[in-house]
C-alpha positions in Angstrom: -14.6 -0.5 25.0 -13.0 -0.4 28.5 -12.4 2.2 31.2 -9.5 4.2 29.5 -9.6 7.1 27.4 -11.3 6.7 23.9 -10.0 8.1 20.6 -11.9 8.0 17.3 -9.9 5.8 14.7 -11.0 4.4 11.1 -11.1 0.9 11.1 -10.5 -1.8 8.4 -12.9 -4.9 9.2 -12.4 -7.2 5.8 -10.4 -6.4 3.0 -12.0 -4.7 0.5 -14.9 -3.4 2.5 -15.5 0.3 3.1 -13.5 2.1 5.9 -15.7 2.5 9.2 -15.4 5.5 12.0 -15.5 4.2 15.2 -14.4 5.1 19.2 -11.4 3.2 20.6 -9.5 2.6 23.4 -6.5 5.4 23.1 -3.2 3.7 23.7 -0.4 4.1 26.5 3.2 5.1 25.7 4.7 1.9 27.0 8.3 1.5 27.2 10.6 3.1 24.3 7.7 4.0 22.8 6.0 7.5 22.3 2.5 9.4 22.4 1.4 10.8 19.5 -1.2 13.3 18.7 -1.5 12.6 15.4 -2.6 15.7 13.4 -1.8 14.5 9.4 -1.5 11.0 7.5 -0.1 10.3 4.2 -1.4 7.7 1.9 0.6 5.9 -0.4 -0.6 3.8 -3.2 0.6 0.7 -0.9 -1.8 1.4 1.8 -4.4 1.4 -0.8 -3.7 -2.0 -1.9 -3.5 -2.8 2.2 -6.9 -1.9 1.9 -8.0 -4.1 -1.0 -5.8 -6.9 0.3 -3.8 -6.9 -2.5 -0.4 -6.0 -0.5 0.0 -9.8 0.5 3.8 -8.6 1.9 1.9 -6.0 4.3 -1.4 -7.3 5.4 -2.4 -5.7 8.8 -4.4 -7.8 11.1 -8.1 -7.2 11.1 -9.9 -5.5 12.2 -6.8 -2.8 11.7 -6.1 1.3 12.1 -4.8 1.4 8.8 -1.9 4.8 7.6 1.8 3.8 7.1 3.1 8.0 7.4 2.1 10.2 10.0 2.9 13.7 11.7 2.0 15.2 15.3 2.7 16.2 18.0 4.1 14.4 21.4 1.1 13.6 24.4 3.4 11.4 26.6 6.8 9.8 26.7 7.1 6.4 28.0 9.4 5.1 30.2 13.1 4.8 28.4 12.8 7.9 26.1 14.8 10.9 26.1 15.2 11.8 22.8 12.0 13.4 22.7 9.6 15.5 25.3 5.9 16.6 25.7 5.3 19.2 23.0 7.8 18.2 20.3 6.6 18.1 17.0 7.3 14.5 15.1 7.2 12.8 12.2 8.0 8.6 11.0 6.8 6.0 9.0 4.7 4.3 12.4 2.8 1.4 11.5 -0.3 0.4 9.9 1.3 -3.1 9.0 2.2 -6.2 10.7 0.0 -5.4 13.4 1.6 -2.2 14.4 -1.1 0.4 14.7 -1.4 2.9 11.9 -2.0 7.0 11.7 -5.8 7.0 10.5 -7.1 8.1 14.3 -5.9 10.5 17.0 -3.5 9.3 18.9 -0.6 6.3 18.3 1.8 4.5 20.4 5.3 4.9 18.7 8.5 3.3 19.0 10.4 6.3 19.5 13.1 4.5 16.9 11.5 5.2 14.0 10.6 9.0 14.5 12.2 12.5 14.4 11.7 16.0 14.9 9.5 17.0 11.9 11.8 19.8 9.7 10.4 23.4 11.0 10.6 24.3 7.3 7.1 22.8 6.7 4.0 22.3 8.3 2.2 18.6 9.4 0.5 17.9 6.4 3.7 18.0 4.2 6.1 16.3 6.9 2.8 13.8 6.9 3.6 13.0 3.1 7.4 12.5 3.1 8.5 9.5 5.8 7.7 6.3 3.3 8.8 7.7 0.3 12.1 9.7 1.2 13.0 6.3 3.6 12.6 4.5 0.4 14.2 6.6 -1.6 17.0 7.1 0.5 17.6 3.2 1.4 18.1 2.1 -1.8 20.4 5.5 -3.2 22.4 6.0 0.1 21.8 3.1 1.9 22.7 0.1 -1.0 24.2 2.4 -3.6 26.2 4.5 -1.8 25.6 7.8 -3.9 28.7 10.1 -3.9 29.2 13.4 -6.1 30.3 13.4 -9.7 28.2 9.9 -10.7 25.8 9.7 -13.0 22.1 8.5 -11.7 19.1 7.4 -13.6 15.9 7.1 -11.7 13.1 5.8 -13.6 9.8 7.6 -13.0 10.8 10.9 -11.7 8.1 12.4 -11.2 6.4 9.7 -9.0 6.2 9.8 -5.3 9.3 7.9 -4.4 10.8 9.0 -7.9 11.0 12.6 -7.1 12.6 12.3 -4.2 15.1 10.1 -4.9 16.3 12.8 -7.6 16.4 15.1 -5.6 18.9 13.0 -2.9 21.0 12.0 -5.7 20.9 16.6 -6.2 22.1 16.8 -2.3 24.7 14.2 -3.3 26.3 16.3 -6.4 25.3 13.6 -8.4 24.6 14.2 -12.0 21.3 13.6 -12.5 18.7 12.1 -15.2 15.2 10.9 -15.0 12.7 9.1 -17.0 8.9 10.2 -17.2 6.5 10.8 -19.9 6.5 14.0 -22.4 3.5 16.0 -19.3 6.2 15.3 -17.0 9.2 17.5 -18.5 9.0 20.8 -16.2 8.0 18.6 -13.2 11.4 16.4 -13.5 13.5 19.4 -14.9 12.1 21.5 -11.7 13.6 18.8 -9.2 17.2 19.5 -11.1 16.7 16.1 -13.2 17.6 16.2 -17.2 14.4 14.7 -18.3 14.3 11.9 -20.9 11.3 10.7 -22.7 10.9 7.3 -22.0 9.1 6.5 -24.9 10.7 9.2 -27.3 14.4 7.4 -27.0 15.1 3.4 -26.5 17.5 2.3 -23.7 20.4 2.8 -25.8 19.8 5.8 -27.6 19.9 7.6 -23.9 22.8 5.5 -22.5 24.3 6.9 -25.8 23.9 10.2 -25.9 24.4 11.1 -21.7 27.0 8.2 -20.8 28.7 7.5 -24.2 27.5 4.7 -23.7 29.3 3.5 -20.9 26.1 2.8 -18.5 24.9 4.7 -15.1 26.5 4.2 -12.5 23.6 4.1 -10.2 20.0 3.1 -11.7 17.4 3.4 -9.6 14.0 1.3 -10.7 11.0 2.7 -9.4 8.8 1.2 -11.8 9.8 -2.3 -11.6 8.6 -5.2 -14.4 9.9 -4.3 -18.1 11.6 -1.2 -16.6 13.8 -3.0 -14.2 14.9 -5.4 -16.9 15.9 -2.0 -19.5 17.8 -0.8 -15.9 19.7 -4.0 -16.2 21.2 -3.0 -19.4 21.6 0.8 -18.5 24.0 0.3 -15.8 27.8 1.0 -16.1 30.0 -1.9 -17.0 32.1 -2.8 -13.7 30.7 -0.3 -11.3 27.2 0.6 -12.2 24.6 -0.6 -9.5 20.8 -1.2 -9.8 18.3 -0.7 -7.0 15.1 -0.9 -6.9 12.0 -1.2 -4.7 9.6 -2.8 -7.1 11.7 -5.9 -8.0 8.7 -8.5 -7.2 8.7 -9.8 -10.5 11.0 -12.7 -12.5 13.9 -10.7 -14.7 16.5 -12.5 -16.2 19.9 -11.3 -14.7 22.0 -11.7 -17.9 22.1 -8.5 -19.1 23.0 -7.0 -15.4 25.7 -9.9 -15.5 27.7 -9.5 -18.7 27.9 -5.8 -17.5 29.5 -7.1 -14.2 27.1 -4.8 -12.7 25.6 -5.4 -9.4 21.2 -5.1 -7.9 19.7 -4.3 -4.7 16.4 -4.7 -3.5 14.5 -2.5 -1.2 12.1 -3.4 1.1 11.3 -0.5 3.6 8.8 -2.3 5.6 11.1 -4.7 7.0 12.0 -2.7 10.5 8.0 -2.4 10.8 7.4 -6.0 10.1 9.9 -7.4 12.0 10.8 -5.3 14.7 15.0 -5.3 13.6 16.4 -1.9 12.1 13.5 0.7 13.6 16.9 3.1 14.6 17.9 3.1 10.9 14.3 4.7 10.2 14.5 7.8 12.7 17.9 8.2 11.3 16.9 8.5 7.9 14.0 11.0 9.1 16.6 13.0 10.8 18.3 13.0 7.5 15.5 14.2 5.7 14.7 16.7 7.9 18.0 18.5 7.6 17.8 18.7 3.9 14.4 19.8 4.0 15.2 22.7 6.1 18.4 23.7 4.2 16.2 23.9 1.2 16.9 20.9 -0.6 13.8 18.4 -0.6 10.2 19.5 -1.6 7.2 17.1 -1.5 4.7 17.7 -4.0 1.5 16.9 -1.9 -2.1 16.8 -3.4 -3.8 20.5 -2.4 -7.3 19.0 -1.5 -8.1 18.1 2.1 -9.8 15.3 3.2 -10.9 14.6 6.8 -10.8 11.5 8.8 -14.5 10.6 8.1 -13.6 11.2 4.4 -10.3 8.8 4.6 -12.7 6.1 2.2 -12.5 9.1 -0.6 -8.9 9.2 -0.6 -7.9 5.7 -0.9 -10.2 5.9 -3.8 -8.4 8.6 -5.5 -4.8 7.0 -5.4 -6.8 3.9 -7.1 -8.6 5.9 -9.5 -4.9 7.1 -10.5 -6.3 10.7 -9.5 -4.1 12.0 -6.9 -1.9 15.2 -7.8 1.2 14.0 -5.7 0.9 12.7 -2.0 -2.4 12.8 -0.5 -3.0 13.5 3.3 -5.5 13.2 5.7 -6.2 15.7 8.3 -7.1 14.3 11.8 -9.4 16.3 14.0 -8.4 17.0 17.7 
């Protein structure tokens, strides 16, 4: 360790192997960039598969500060910034990818692109949880699919992280909206202003039926992907309807979408991250969400329990157990 001011960080070392406390260097706020007390980090099932190695589209380089979502609170501006001053509570989906240092330890440097004043509606640990799920969310609805009042929108998996968000968008749109989810998850979805549908009570057609007349969606959103994206394919509106989805890794045949003359779009939110092109787009969107969380219209269903930074290991082993109870966050000590 040099001369300059330490921070305590957890560090990834090899993929797979347990998370490790350690003291290191604290960054400068270079140019456009910003200094971030961090004071909450989200996990997300992809940085749990970061930390297994099993994300080969978002491997960090080892040894890595691994956290994708963060909130806190601004140490230092570098030189170029005015959007933001010492003191100003933020929020952004940062880094932990690509080499780009992540929110597991004290402080970050940030491009000041890709963050925003965190909504004064909610405190750190929720704006912590929302940045890579409503980005997501709001890229492939707003963004690709261009979501106006008066359509109808499916999203598939509505009660899942990016899923319940994305319903509630479509809400903030006037869209008319319906969501697929298992019989436990009926109140969730029909809280967040969904119709539910049972994905496993009614086939593809029995639903495209009985809410379109069979005429299709005219946005599906897949947030599911494999067998789900292919039944999208065939729930979209002849002509117009639009599928978009941020799990389309797989092989899906494209007939089905075709003979509906429908049209697909991919989303792949680490991109700006990754390759440095589109980090503006990011703070924009977090702008965007924190308007509509403070007039009321996005909630973030965040897991109650509390894990700190020395127990970070814990929680990446709850989102693989399956265990988490909606977006877990890691508090980080001053």
């Amino acid at each position: 360790m040099s001369s300059r001011s330490a921070m305590t960080a957890v560090l990834l070392s090899a993929y797979g192997a347990p998370l490790q406390i350690a003291r290191i260097d604290r960054p400068d706020a270079g140019p456009g960039q910003v200094l971030v007390r961090i004071e909450a980090a989200g996990l997300n099932p992809l940085d749990a598969k970061i930390r297994a190695g099993k994300a080969a589209h978002a491997k960090a380089q080892l040894p890595a500060v691994l956290g994708i979502d963060m909130a806190g609170t601004v140490a230092a501006v570098g030189p170029g910034v005015s959007a933001f001053e010492v003191g100003d509570e933020v929020y952004g989906m940062t880094g932990g990818v690509g080499g780009v240092q992540g929110s597991l330890a004290q402080f970050a440097a940030v491009d000041a692109d890709l963050l925003a004043h965190k909504p004064a509606a909610i405190g750190m640990r929720t704006a912590a949880a929302l940045p890579l799920i409503f980005i997501t969310a709001w890229e492939g609805l707003v963004d690709r699919a261009k979501v106006r009042a008066g359509q109808k929108v499916l999203v598939h998996g509505g009660a899942g992280g990016v899923g319940h968000i994305a319903v509630q968008i479509a809400k903030a749109f006037d869209a008319d909206v319906y969501a697929t989810g298992s019989a436990e998850q009926h109140d969730a979805i029909a809280g967040y202003g969904a119709t539910f549908i049972d994905y496993r009570a009614a086939t593809v057609d029995e639903y495209v039926q009985q809410y379109t007349g069979g005429e299709g969606f005219d946005i599906v959103y897949d947030t599911v992907g494999g067998a789900t994206l292919d039944a999208s394919f065939t729930a979209a509106r002849r002509y117009h309807g639009h599928v978009v989805s941020c799990l389309g890794w797989g092989t899906h045949a494209l007939a089905p979408l075709s003979f509906r003359a429908a049209t697909y779009s991919g989303v792949f939110t680490l991109m700006p991250l990754l390759t440095g092109k589109g980090r503006a787009q990011h703070g924009k969107i977090m702008r965007e969400a924190a308007r509509l969380v403070d007039a009321g219209d996005i909630r973030v269903q965040v897991d109650p329990r509390n894990f700190a930074l020395e127990r970070a290991d814990a929680a990446y082993d709850l989102i693989d157990a399956g265990g988490a109870r909606g977006k877990l966050v890691i508090d980080i000590p001053a």
